[in-house]
Steps between C-alpha positions, in 0.01 A plus 500: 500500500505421126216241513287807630206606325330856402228553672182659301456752782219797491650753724138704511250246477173507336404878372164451356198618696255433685164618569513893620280650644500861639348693753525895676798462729377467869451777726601312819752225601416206716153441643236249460658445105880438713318309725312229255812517255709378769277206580370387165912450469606344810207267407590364176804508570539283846206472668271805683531301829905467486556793341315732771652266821821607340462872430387475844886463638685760176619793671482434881745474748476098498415447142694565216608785258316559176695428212380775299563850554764678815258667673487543834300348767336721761580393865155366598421320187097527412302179617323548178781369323845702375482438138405654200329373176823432334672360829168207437608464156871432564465246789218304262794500273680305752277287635312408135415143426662486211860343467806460221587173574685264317191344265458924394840491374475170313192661362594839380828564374720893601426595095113446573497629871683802305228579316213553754468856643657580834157508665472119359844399587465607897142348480685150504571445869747453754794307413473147683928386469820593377503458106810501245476652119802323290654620218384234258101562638219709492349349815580560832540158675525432875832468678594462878606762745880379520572494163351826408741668769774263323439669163535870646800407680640312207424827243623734767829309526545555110509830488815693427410751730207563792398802286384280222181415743213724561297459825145688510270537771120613503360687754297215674815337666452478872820697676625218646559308095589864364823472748602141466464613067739787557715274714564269267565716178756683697648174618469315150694854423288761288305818561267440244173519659256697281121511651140597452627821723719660162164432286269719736651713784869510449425885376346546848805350688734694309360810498412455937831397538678803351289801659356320839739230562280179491371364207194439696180685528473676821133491652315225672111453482370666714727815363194437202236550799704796634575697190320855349594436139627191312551502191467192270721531212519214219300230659203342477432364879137348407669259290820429625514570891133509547560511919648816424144647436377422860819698686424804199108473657699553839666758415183733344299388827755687659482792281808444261488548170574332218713617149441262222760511209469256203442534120134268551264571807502148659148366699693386799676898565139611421218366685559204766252257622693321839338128501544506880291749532121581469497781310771305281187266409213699495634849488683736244795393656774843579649701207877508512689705270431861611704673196578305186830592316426314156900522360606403226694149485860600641423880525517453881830720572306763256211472730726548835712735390204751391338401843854602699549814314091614590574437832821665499325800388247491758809508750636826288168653531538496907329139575640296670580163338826295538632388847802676499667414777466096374658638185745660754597226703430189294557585155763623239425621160187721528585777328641310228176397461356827520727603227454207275081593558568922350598304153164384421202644329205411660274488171767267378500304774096488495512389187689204551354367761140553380343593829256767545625792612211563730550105675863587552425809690244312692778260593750744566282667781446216655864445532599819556310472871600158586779320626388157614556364082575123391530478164459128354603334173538189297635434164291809346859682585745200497506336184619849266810561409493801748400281734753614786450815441113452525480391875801791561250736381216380740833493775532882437162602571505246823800693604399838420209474732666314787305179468741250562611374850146608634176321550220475235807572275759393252555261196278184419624266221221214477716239470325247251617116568408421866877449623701692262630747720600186744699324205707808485527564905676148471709561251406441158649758312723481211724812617783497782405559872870463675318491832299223410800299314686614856236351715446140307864468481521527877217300561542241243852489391539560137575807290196650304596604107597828575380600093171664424289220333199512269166698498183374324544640197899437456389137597289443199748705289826215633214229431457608134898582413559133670700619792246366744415127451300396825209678601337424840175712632381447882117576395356718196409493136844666378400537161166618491607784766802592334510765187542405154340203503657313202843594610459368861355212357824423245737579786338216753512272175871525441556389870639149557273486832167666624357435853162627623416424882147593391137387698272519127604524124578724347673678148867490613443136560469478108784720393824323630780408429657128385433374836211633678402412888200586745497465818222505671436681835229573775283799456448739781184309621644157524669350824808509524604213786333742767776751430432871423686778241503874488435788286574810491191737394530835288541710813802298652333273711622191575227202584431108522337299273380181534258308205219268632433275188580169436756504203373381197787233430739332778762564212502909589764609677555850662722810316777463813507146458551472142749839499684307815522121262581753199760538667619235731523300130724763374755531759493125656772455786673842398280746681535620854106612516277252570241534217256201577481605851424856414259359272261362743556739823357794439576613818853463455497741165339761695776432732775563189260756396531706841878475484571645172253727476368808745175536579425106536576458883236237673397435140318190529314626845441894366356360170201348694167691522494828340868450450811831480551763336910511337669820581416808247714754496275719333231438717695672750598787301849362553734601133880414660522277209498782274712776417522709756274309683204634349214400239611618139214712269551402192545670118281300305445553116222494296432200331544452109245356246516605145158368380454508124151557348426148468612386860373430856693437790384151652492426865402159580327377845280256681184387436267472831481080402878540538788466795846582293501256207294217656114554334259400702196620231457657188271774677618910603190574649595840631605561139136341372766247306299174481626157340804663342875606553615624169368861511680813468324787668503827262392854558176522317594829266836313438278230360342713254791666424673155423233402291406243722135336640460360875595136456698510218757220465851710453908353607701704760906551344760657667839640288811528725833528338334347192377168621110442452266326793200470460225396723179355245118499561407748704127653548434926530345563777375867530658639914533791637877516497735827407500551090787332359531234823452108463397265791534102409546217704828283597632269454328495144659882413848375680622447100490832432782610798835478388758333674692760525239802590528548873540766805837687548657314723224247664501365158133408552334428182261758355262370458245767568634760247559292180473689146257276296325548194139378348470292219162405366432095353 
C-alpha cells in the first residue's frame, strides 16, 4: 500500500445554499398535492407510462414489496394502487434513466463526486457493473465479477483474526440474502454483524425483549382498525410511513381515538386527505389527532409518568381504571411502579414535559375508560440516551391497563427500512443466540464463534483504532446514516478494503478505504431469473416478492448470488455447504431457512399470497420467557439534560423529500420548506431572545468531553416547537452526534437529543 495516495475527500459535501423559499406549514397530508407530487416525479424520473404500469404490481400479492418503508399490507390490497407518495418516489429511484457507468467514472473523479450534496450524489443513477477504486487512483475503474470476489477472499485471508472484518447489512436485504450473509460470517468465523437495526430500533428490541419477551411489536393491522385509543408517540407517519395514515382513518371511522405526542404538530397526524378516496380529492379530507400532547424533545417518560400517576388517582378516588386481574395474572412489578410514581411532584413533572395541564387531563380520561390502546412509535423515543427506558415507559402504561395479548391492543414499533425486522428474524445480529449457533451447526456442520461480536457503533470505533481492516455492507449508505460523521468517515478510510453491494451511488462509495469495491445488485423491481424473495413487514409478516423490470445492466447480479460467490471464493474446496447452489435456489434457502429456524415451516408455499404471520408471544399474552413467566413493569428514570443559557437540545429528522438518507428533493412541504435543507427550526420567542432574525445564516456546535463539531450554514426558521428545542435535518446535523452519545444499553445513537449551541456568521 505505500504507492497509495490521499484522497482530497469532502465528507459533507457542498454547504452553501440554495434558493429558500418558505411557506405556512400544511394543514393536511396527502391529497391532490401527494397525488401530482408523486407523478411529476415518477415522470422525470423514468417515464409516467413505466412508472405507473409498475406501481401498478408494488404491494400485491403477485407483485413485489416496496423498498421503502415496513408497513404492512392489508389483505385485499386496494385496486387503486397500494402505494404512497413516497413509495412513487423510491421505485422512480430505481427504475431512473440515469446510470454510473464506466465513462461517469472516467469523468468525475471520488474527490469531485465528494463534493456534490447527497441529493446530487444519489441523483446520478443506477450503477451499470462492478467497479474497483485502487490505492494509487481517484477513479473508480471497471473490473470483472471473479476478480472482485478474488480480492475479498484474498483480504479476508490476511487477516490475523475474523474479528478484524466488519460485515453490515441495511434493511432492504431480501430474507433469503440476510441468511446466506449471516451464514457466511459465522462460517468465515466472526459475530460481527452490526446493522441499520442498532441505528433505529435496537432501543425498541431491547426494551420488548426484557418486559414482554419479544423484541417485536405485538399488534397486526387490523388491531389499528380495531383499537379505542392509539397513541402516536415520536413519529411523524405523513412523512415516513405515510400508509400508516389510511389504517389511523380506519381506526377513527370506527370510533377510536387518537393521542398525538411530539414536540412539532406534524400535517400528516393532523388532517388527512386519502388519494383513494373522493373526499381525499375534493373534500376536507378526516382530522386525525383527537388530543395533541406537544412534549418537549425527550420529556416523554415526564409526560407518561404524570399521565400514570392522574390515572392512578382516578383509581384512588373509586374509578375504576387498571385491569387488575391482567396485572394479577400476567404481570410482576406493579406496585413497584406504583411506588416509584408517590416520588414525583406533579408540577415538576409538568414542567418538564411542557404539556398543558388541561391536554393531559383530557388524555388521561380518555384512558382512564378504555382498554382497547396501541400505542405506536418511531425514533422520536429510540435514538436518546434513555432510549430503553423510553419504550419501557410506554410498556408500563400498556401493562397497567391490560392492553397487551388482546385485540385492537398492544405495542407498534414502525419499523423504518422495509425488511429490517426480516434481516434480524434471519439472523443478523451481532450478539449470541446459542439456539441459533445450535441449529446451523446441526444443519450445516460447523461451529458458530461462540463470542459476542460488534454493534454499529463499536464497529466504527475498531475501524478508527485500526482493529478492523475490511469493511463489507450488504446495502446502505453507512456513513451518512451513522453518527459523527467525520469519525465514521476516518474509520472506513483506515480500512484496507470497503465493499458496497449497492443499486445507486452514493457517499460511502467516496469515503473508503485503500481498496474500495461496488458491487452492483438488482433492485426490488428488477427480475430476478423468474425467481421470487421475501420480506418480512413491521408487524411480522412474512411475504413474496417478485420485481417485474428489466434490469438495467446484464452485469447485475442478485444479493444471494453475490453473498453465495462471496463466499464460495473464500472457502474454495474446504467447505461442506454448497454456497453457489444456495446462491441460485431460493427455494432451497427457505428450505435451510425452515430447518434452523421456527416459525418457517412450508416457507416457500406459506410466503405466497398474503403470506404468515411468525409466532408472537406477546400477541398471545404468553410471558414464560420471563421471570416468573410474566411481563415485567418497569422503574424507569427521568431523563437528564442540563441545558445552559445559551443551549438547545437538537433532534434531527426527515424531511417529507426524504426516505432515510437517500434525498429524493430539496422540498418539506408539510413543513412549507421549499428548495432548501439547511434550516434549523427555532421557537419564535427563542429567536428574539437569541438575538436572532428568521433566515439568519448561524453554525450548529456541539461540546462533548471537550471536542468541538460543528455543523455550518444553517437558515432560522421561525416553528412552533417547545422553547429551548431544535429540529434540523439528517444526515446534514449527523456531525453534531458524538460517537460515543448513545442509549443505555441499545447503544442507539442519539441522535434526537443532542446539546448544540448557536453561533451567528
Amino acid at each position: 500500500m505505500s504507492d497509495s495516495v490521499k484522497r482530497n475527500i469532502s465528507v459533507t459535501g457542498n454547504i452553501e445554499f440554495s434558493e429558500l423559499k418558505v411557506t405556512e406549514p400544511s394543514e393536511y397530508a396527502a391529497g391532490i398535492p401527494g397525488v401530482k407530487a408523486a407523478l411529476e416525479y415518477v415522470s422525470k424520473e423514468s417515464g409516467l407510462f413505466r412508472s405507473l404500469k409498475t406501481l401498478s404490481r408494488m404491494n400485491q400479492k403477485e407483485g413485489f414489496d416496496c423498498p421503502g418503508c415496513a408497513w404492512p399490507d392489508p389483505d385485499t390490497p386496494s385496486k387503486l394502487g397500494e402505494y404512497c407518495e413516497n413509495g412513487a418516489k423510491a421505485i422512480a429511484e430505481e427504475a431512473t434513466f440515469e446510470r454510473v457507468d464506466k465513462s461517469f467514472f472516467k469523468k468525475y473523479s471520488v474527490e469531485e463526486i465528494s463534493t456534490w450534496t447527497d441529493y446530487q450524489i444519489g441523483k446520478s443513477g443506477r450503477i451499470t457493473e462492478p467497479f474497483v477504486l485502487r490505492p494509487n487512483s481517484v477513479h473508480y475503474e471497471p473490473i470483472s465479477w471473479p476478480d472482485a470476489f478474488k480480492m475479498i477472499a484474498e483480504q479476508l485471508h490476511a487477516l490475523d483474526s475474523p474479528d478484524e472484518a466488519i460485515f453490515y447489512t441495511s434493511g432492504r436485504s431480501s430474507n433469503e440474502a440476510a441468511f446466506l450473509y449471516g451464514l457466511f460470517v459465522r462460517a468465515f468465523g466472526t459475530n460481527n454483524m452490526p446493522d441499520c437495526s442498532n441505528m433505529c430500533h435496537e432501543s425498541s428490541g431491547v426494551a420488548l425483549s426484557e418486559t414482554l419477551g419479544i423484541g417485536k411489536g405485538s399488534v397486526v393491522l387490523e388491531d389499528l382498525h380495531e383499537a379505542e385509543v392509539v397513541m402516536v408517540i415520536g413519529q411523524n407517519p405523513g412523512t415516513n410511513h405515510p400508509r400508516m395514515l389510511t389504517a389511523l382513518q380506519k381506526c377513527k371511522e370506527n370510533d377510536g381515538k387518537i393521542i398525538t405526542v411530539n414536540p412539532l404538530s406534524e400535517s400528516g397526524l393532523n388532517r388527512f386527505k386519502n388519494p383513494q378516496q373522493l373526499s381525499g380529492i375534493l373534500g376536507k379530507g378526516i382530522q386525525l389527532t383527537d388530543i395533541f400532547l406537544q412534549v418537549k424533545i425527550n420529556q416523554d417518560v415526564s409526560l407518561l409518568k404524570l399521565v400514570m400517576k392522574r390515572l392512578a388517582k382516578k383509581e384512588k378516588n373509586g374509578e375504576s381504571v387498571f385491569d387488575h386481574d391482567f396485572i394479577k395474572d400476567k404481570t410482576n412489578g406493579f406496585q413497584q411502579l406504583l411506588n416509584d410514581l408517590e416520588q414525583y411532584d406533579e408540577d415538576h413533572l409538568l414542567e418538564l414535559c411542557g404539556v398543558d395541564s388541561a391536554q393531559i387531563d383530557h388524555a388521561v380520561d380518555l384512558l382512564a375508560k378504555k382498554s382497547k390502546i396501541i400505542i405506536c412509535w418511531a425514533m422520536g423515543l429510540t435514538q436518546h440516551k434513555n432510549g430503553v427506558e423510553n419504550i419501557k415507559e410506554c410498556v408500563n402504561l400498556l401493562l397497567a391497563k391490560g392492553s397487551i395479548g388482546k385485540k385492537g391492543a398492544g405495542t407498534c414499533p414502525v419499523r423504518g427500512h422495509s425488511n429490517v425486522q426480516g434481516d434480524r428474524s434471519m439472523g443478523i445480529m451481532h450478539y449470541v443466540s446459542e439456539p441459533l449457533n445450535r441449529a446451523l451447526k446441526d444443519t450445516f456442520g460447523f461451529d458458530p464463534p461462540n463470542h459476542e461480536g460488534l454493534d454499529t457503533v463499536n464497529a466504527i470505533q475498531a475501524m478508527h483504532q485500526g482493529k478492523a481492516k475490511v469493511f463489507i455492507a450488504l446495502g446502505g449508505n453507512f456513513v451518512s446514516a451513522a453518527s459523527d460523521t467525520i469519525y465514521t468517515a476516518e474509520a472506513l478510510e483506515n480500512c484496507d478494503l470497503t465493499v458496497s453491494v449497492s443499486t445507486k451511488l452514493n457517499r460511502t462509495h467516496l469515503t473508503v478505504g485503500k481498496t474500495a469495491l461496488i458491487l452492483p445488485t438488482l433492485g426490488r423491481t428488477e427480475q430476478d431469473k423468474e425467481r421470487f424473495v421475501t420480506v418480512e413487514n413491521s408487524m411480522g409478516k412474512v411475504h413474496q416478492s417478485k420485481g417485474r423490470l428489466k434490469p438495467v445492466s446484464n452485469q447485475l447480479k442478485s444479493e444471494p448470488e453475490i453473498v453465495a460467490e462471496m463466499a464460495n471464493t473464500y472457502f474454495g474446496s474446504t467447505s461442506k455447504i454448497e454456497w453457489l447452489t444456495l446462491g441460485t435456489d431460493y427455494d432451497l434457502v427457505r428450505k435451510k431457512i425452515s430447518e434452523v429456524l421456527k416459525g418457517y415451516e412450508d416457507y416457500s408455499g406459506r410466503s405466497k399470497g398474503s403470506g404468515f404471520y411468525l409466532p408472537n408471544n406477546a400477541r398471545e399474552a404468553n410471558f414464560s420467557r420471563l421471570p416468573g413467566g410474566k411481563a415485567q413493569f418497569s422503574v424507569c428514570k427521568l431523563p437528564e439534560h442540563q441545558l445552559s443559557k445559551e443551549e438547545f437540545l437538537l433532534m434531527t429528522v426527515r424531511s417529507h423529500d426524504q426516505f432515510n438518507t437517500t434525498i429524493y428533493g430539496m422540498n418539506d412541504r408539510y413543513r412549507g420548506i421549499y428548495g432548501e435543507r439547511r434550516v434549523v427550526f427555532m421557537n419564535p420567542d427563542d429567536i428574539k431572545t437569541k438575538g436572532l432574525y428568521p433566515q439568519q445564516i448561524v453554525d450548529l456546535v456541539s461540546d462533548y468531553s471537550g471536542k468541538i463539531r460543528r455543523a455550518e450554514n444553517f437558515k432560522v426558521i421561525p416553528y412552533d416547537i417547545p422553547s429551548k428545542n431544535l429540529c434540523a435535518y439528517f444526515p446534514e446535523t449527523n456531525v453534531l452526534v458524538p460517537i460515543d452519545l448513545y442509549a443505555d444499553k441499545s447503544n442507539t445513537p442519539a441522535s434526537k437529543s443532542v446539546i448544540v449551541r448557536i453561533e451567528t456568521k
